[in-house]
C-alpha positions in Angstrom: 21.9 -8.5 -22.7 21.4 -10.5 -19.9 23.7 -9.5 -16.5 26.2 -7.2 -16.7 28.1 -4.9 -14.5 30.1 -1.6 -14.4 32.1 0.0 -11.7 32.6 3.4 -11.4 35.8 5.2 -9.1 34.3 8.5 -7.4 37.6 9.3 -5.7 39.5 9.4 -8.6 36.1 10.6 -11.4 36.9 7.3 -13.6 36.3 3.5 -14.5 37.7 1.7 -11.8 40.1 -0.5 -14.5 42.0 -3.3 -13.2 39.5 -3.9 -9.9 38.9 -7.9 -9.6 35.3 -9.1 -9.2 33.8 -12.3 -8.6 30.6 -14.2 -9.5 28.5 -16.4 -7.5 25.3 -18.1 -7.7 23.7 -18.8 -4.2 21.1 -20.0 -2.6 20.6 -20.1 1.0 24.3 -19.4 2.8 25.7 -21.3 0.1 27.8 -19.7 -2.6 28.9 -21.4 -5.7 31.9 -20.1 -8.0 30.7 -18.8 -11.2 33.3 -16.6 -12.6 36.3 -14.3 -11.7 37.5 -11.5 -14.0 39.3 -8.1 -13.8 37.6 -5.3 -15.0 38.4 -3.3 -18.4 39.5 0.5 -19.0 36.0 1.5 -19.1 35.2 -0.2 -16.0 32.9 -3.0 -17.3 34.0 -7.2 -18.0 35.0 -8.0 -21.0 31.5 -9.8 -22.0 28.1 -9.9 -20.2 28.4 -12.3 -17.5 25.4 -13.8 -18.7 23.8 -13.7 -22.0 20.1 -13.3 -22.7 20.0 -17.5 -23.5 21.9 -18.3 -20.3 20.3 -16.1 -17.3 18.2 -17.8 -15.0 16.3 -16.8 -12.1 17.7 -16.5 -9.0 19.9 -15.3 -6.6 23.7 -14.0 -7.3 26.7 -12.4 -5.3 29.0 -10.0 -6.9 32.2 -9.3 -4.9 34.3 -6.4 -5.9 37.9 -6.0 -4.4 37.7 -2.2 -3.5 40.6 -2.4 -1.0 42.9 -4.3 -3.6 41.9 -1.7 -6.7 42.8 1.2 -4.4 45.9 0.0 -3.0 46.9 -0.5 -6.6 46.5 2.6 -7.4 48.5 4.0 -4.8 46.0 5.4 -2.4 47.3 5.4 1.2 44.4 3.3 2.8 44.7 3.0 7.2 44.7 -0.5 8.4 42.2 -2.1 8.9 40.9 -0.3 5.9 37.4 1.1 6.1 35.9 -1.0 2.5 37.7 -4.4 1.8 35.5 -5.9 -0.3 32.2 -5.1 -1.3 30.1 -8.0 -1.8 26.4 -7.4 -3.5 23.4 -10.0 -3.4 20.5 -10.1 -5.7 18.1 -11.8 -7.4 17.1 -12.0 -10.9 13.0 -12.7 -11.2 12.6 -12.3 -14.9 15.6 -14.3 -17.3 14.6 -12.2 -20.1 15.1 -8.5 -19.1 18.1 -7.5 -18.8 20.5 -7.0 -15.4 22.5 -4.5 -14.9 24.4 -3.8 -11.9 26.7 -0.8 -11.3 28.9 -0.1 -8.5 29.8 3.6 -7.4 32.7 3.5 -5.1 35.5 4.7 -3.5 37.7 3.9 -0.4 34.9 5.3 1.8 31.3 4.7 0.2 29.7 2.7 -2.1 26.3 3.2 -3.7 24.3 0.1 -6.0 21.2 0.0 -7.9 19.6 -1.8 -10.5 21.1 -0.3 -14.3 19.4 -0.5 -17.5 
């Protein structure tokens, strides 16, 4: 399956639909565009990010805009707000197991691990 992720909102006890993530590929300080994509009503991307045939060691960033998914939503959030984004690095050392990362948040916390 490759890399794929899924957000989860604990504030509200649902997917966190609608929340806008980005992909990157870095190395170093340096961050290279990969992919931007809004997540679906269960909280995941429409498609793995990467496949089994296209995952390749290394390291990645995935940036979730908590702050933005909130205010949508309607929570009243104080300014400056406590989460903006949350950004998560990591690195893929084998291209043929899979990656998954999940994301439990809400305006507050956040919590990460690697998924199966």
């Amino acid at each position: 399956m490759g890399l794929t992720t899924h957000v989860l909102d604990t504030m509200h006890g649902c997917p966190a639909e609608g929340m806008a993530v980005t992909l990157y590929a870095t190395r170093g300080d340096d961050a290279t565009l990969l992919s931007q994509f809004t997540l679906n009503a269960d909280g995941r991307s429409a498609k793995p990010l990467f496949t089994d045939q296209d995952l390749e060691v290394g390291t990645y960033r995935l940036v979730f805009d908590v702050a933005g998914y909130f205010k949508a939503r309607g929570v009243a959030l104080p300014e400056p707000n406590f989460l903006n984004r949350v950004s998560l690095d990591f690195g893929v050392a084998h291209a043929n197991q899979h990656y998954h990362v999940p994301l439990l948040v809400s305006p507050w916390s956040y919590s990460t691990y690697r998924g199966s």
